[in-house]
C-alpha positions as CSV (number, residue, x, y, z in Angstrom):
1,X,114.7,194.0,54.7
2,X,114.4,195.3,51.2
3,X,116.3,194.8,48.6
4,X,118.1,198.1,47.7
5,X,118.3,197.3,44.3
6,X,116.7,194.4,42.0
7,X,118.6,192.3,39.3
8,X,117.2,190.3,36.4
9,X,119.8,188.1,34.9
10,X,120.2,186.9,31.1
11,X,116.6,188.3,30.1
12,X,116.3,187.1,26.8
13,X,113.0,187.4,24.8
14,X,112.5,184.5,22.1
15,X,110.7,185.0,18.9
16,X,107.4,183.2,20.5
17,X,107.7,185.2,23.6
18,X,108.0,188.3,21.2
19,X,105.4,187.2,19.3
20,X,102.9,186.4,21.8
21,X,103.5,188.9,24.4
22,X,103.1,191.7,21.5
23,X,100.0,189.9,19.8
24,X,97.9,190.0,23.0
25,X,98.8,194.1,23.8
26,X,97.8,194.5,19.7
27,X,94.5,192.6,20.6
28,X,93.6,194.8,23.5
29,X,94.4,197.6,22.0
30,X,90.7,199.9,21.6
31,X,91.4,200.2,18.1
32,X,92.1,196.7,17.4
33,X,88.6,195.8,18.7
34,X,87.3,198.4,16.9
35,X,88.4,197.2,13.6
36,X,87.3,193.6,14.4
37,X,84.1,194.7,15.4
38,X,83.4,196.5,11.9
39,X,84.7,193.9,9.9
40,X,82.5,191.5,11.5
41,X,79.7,193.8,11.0
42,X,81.0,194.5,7.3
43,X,81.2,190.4,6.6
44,X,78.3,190.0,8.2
45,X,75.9,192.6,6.3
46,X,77.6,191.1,3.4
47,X,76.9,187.5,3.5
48,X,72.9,188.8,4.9
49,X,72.9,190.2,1.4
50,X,74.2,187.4,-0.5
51,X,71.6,184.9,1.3
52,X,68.8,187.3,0.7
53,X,69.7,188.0,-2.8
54,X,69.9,183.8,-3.1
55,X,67.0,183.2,-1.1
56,X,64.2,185.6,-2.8
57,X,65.4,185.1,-6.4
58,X,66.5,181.2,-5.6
59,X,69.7,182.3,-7.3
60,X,72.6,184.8,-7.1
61,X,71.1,188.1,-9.1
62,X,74.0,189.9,-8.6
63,X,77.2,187.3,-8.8
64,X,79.3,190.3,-8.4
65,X,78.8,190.3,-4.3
66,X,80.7,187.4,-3.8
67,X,84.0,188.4,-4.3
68,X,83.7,191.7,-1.5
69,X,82.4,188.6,0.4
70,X,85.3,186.8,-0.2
71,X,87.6,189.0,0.3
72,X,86.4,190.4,3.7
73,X,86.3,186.4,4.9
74,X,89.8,185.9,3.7
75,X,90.8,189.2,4.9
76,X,89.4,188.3,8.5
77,X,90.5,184.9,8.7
78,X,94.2,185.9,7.4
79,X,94.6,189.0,9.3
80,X,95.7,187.1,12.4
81,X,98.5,185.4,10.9
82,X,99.4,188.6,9.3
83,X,100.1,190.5,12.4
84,X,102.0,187.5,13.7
85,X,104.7,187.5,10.6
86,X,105.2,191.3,10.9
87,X,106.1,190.6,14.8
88,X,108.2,187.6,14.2
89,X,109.9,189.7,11.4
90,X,110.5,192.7,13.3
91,X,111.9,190.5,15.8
92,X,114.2,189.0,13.4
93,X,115.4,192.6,12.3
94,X,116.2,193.7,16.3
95,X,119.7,192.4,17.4
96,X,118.9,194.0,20.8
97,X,116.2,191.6,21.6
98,X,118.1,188.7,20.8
99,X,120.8,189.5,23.4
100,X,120.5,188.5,26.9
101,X,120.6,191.4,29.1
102,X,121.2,192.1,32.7
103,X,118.8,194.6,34.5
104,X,119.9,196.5,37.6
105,X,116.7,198.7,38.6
106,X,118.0,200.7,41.6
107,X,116.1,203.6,43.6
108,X,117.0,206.1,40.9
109,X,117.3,204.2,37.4
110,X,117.1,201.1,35.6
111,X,120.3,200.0,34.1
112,X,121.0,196.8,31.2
113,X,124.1,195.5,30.2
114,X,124.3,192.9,27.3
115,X,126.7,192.2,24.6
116,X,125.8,195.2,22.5
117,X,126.8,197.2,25.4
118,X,125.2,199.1,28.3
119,X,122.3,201.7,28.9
120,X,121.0,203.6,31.6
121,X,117.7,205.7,32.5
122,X,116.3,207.5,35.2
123,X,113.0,206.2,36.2
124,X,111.2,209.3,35.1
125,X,111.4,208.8,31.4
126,X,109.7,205.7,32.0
127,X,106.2,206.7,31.5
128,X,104.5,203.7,32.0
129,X,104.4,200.1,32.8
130,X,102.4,197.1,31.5
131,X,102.0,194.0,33.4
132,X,101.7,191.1,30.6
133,X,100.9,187.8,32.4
134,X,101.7,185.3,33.3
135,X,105.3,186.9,33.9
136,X,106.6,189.9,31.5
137,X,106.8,193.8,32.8
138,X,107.4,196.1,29.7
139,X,108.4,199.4,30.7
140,X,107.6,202.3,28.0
141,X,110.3,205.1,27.4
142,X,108.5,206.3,24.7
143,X,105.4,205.3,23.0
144,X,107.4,203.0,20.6
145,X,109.5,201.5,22.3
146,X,109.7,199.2,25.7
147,X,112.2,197.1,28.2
148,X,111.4,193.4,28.3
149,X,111.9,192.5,31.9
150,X,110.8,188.8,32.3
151,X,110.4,188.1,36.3
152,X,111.3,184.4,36.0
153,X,114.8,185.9,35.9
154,X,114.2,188.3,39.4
155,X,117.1,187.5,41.5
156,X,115.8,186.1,45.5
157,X,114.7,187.6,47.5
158,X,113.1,190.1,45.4
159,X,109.4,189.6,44.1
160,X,107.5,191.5,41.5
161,X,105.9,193.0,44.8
162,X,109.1,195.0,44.9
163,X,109.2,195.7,41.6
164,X,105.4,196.7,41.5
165,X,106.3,199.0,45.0
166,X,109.3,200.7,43.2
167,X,107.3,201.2,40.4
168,X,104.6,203.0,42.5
169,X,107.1,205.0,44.7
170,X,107.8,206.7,41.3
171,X,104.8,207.0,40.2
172,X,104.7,204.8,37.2
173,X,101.2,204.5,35.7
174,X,100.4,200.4,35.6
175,X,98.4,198.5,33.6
176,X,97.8,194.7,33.6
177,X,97.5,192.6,30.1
């Protein structure tokens, strides 16, 4: 028999978790890859120049290329780290995450309960869900802004089967990271 309502208990996202569930969804991202594919090409056009430039005249005509050079290689190989201090610091600034929080989904609506209070929402503002493995579910009210469900913290007998099927009977779009 099904479950007529599924509980997560004391879901509680640390700063890694944070950190690394939001760092692989900003990697996948289309525009992400975009920008890494032209910087690549940008670095790489770059240093073809600089070798050329070294290689015909057996030294540096123009000097002046290095620094773009450097720069875009510094740029590239900082970047990373760069995305992952913004996370960790806008992690730092949201009290809510911190908080373990109880999820009720039922038929109708998800509900949380943590020590900043309580919140409810029918399951048709959620407009879609994104499977982050090995075991998150985010769950999009808005563009901006998600749920956290980890489903290490699914209550027996439910599975993420039953949260995938609930998810489906309403129609939830689904995507897997």
């Amino acid at each position: 028999m099904k479950p007529t309502s599924l509980t997560l208990t004391g879901v509680q996202l640390t700063a890694d978790e944070f950190v690394a569930v939001n760092f692989r969804l900003w990697r996948a991202r289309p525009r992400t890859r975009l920008n890494h594919w032209i910087l690549g090409a940008a670095v790489l056009l770059l240093a073809v120049s600089v070798g050329l430039d070294g290689y015909a005249n057996g030294r540096l005509t123009q000097p002046a290329t290095l620094v773009p050079l450097a720069v875009g290689v510094l740029y590239a190989c900082l970047r990373f780290g760069l995305v992952r201090y913004q996370l960790r610091r806008g992690y730092a600034r949201n009290q809510a995450l911190q908080q373990p929080t109880d999820f009720t989904l039922t038929n109708t609506e998800i509900i949380g309960r943590n020590t900043l209070g309580q919140f409810s929402g029918k399951w048709t503002l959620i407009r879609q869900a994104v499977w982050v493995q090995p075991h998150w579910l985010l769950l999009y009210p808005t563009e901006a802004a998600c749920y956290y469900l980890d489903l290490r913290r699914l209550q027996a007998p439910a599975t993420a089967a039953d949260v995938a099927a609930l998810l489906e009977r309403h129609q939830i779009a689904q995507q897997h990271r």
